[in-house]
N, C-alpha and C positions, 0 to 999 in steps of 0.2 A: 833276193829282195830283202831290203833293208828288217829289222825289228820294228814294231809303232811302236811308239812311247806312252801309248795308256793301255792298264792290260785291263781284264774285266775281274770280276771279283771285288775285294777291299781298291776303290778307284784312287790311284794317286795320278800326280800331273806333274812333272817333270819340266817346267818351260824350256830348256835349256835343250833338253832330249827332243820336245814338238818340235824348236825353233829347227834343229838340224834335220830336222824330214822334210823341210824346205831347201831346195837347192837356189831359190833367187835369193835366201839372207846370206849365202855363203859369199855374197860379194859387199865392198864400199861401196858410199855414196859420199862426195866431198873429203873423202878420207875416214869415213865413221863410220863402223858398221847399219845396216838398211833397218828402219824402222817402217815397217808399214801400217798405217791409222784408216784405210778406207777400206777395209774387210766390208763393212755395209755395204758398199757396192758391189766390188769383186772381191772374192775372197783367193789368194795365191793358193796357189795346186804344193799338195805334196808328193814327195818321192813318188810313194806306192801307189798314189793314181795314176802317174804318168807312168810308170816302170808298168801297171797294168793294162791300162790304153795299149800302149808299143806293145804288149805282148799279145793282146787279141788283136790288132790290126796285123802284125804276121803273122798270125798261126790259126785265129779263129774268124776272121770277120767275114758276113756273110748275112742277108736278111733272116729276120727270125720270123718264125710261125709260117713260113712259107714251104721253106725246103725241106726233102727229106735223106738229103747227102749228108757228108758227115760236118764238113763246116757248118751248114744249117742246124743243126744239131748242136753243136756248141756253142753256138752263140745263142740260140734260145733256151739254153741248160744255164748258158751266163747267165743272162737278162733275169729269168723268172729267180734264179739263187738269189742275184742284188735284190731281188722286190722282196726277198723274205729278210734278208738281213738288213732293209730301209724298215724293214717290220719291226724284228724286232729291237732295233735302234730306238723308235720309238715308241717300242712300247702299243704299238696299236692291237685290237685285237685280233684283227683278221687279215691277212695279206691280201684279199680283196678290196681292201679299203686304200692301198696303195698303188696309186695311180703315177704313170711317169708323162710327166709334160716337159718343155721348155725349160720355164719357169714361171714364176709368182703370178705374174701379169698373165700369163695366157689363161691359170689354172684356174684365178679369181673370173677372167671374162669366158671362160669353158660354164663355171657357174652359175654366174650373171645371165646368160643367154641360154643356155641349155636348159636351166631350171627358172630362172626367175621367169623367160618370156611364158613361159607354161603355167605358171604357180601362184605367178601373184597378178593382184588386180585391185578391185575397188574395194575400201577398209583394210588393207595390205600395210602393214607399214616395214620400211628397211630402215633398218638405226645404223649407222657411222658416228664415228669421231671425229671431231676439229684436227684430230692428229695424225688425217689418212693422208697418204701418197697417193697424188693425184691417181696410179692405177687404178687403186683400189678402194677411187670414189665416181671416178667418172660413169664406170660401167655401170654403178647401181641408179646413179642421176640419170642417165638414160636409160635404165631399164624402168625404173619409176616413170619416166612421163612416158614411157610406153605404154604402161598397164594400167596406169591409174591407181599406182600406191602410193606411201607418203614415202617422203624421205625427211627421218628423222637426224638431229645433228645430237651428240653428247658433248656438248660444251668443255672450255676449260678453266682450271680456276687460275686466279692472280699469279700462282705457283706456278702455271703449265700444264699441270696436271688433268688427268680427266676426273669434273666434276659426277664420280658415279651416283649423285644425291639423283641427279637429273635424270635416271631411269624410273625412279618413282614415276613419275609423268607420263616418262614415255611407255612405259610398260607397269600400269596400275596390278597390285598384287591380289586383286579382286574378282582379276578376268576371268570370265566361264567361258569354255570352248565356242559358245555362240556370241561372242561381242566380238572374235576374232576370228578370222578361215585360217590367216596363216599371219607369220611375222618372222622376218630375218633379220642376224645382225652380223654387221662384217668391221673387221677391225685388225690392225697392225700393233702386235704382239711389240717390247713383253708388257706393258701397261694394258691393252687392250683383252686380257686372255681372263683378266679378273672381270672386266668388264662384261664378258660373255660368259662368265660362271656363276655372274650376280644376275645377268640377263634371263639363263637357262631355269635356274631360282626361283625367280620370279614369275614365268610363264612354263615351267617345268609342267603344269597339267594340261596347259593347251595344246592341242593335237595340231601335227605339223609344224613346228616352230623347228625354225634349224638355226645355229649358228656358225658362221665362216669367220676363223683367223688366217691371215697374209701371216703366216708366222717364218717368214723368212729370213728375219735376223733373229728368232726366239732360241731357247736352248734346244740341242738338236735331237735332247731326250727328253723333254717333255712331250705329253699328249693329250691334250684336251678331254674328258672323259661329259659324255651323256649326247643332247644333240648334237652336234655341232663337226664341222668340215672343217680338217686344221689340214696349210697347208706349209709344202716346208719348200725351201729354193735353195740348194748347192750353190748359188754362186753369192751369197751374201751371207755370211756367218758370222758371228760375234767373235 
């Protein structure tokens, strides 16, 4: 298997070296070498993940947590090593807190209906931004008119930007645990990830308050630190 081209340590980044752990730039397009601009959506596979795929589909694949043969065995020795090293990629504290979904969308409506049908209700409110992807607005707009929370919107300015003035409002820095049971806020990183740090801030002493970023295009080593559920998605990388 090939070398990557970021080692750990003092981190340098080599474009030249990433771009060749791609085997689809090794070709033209119109005579010019391939430039790809929609990583936000799908992001191309490199060498060592497909060169690792192929080598656990012949030699280890096999359901995990089930078996206790020796293929079953390696793929569930696989599986839980990737969770500690998605761990400590990002930095999280616990490999419990690493969860493996689909992606973005399933992970936000795992949230959305696991927790929120349970959680919230009447004096509830859910904050989004004018900058969410429909996923990861719709689920909370029906999990609201389910429960009976609000759903709050954070504006944007002239710029496009998110106006963060607008959580004064929505989240008065005055609140005692009894004006509120609970309060969420969910948002598409990397603008939104200040937005839940000035949120967590501001209701930082009210009990139960959580915050959820879609951080699927965010950097893949940040991690959100105090309340809050960051979630990350493999197939959309900056």
């Amino acid at each position: 298997m090939n070398s990557v081209a970021v080692t750990t340590g003092i981190k340098t980044l080599d474009a030249r070296a990433i771009r060749a752990d791609f085997p689809i730039f090794e070709q033209l397009i119109h005579g010019k070498p391939l430039a790809f601009l929609d990583s936000a959506a799908s992001s191309q596979k490199p060498r060592q993940m497909m060169e690792a795929m192929t080598d656990f589909y012949s030699t280890s694949y096999a359901n995990v947590h089930r078996g206790v043969y020796v293929l079953a065995e390696r793929a569930t020795a696989a599986l839980e090593s990737s969770r500690e090293k998605v761990r400590a990629l990002l930095n999280a504290p616990d490999v419990r807190e690493i969860i493996f979904v689909r992606n973005a969308t399933e992970a936000v409506n795992l949230v959305a209906y696991a927790w929120g049908m349970s959680n919230l209700g009447q004096g509830d409110v859910v904050v989004v931004s004018e900058l969410e992807h429909h996923s990861n607005f719709v689920p909370w707009q029906y999990i609201a008119g389910r429960t009976g929370a609000e759903l709050a919107m954070i504006p944007l300015t002239e710029e496009g930007e998110l106006d963060l003035s607008a959580l004064d409002g929505i989240a008065p820095s005055h609140l005692e645990p009894a004006d509120v049971s609970r309060r969420a806020i969910s948002g598409e990183d990397p603008i939104a990830v200040e937005a839940v740090e000035i949120f967590c801030a501001l209701l930082g002493t009210v009990a139960g308050n959580l915050a959820l970023t879609a951080g699927a295009r965010g950097g893949v080593s940040s991690y959100v630190q105090g309340p809050a559920i960051p979630l990350r998605s493999g197939h959309a990388l900056p």
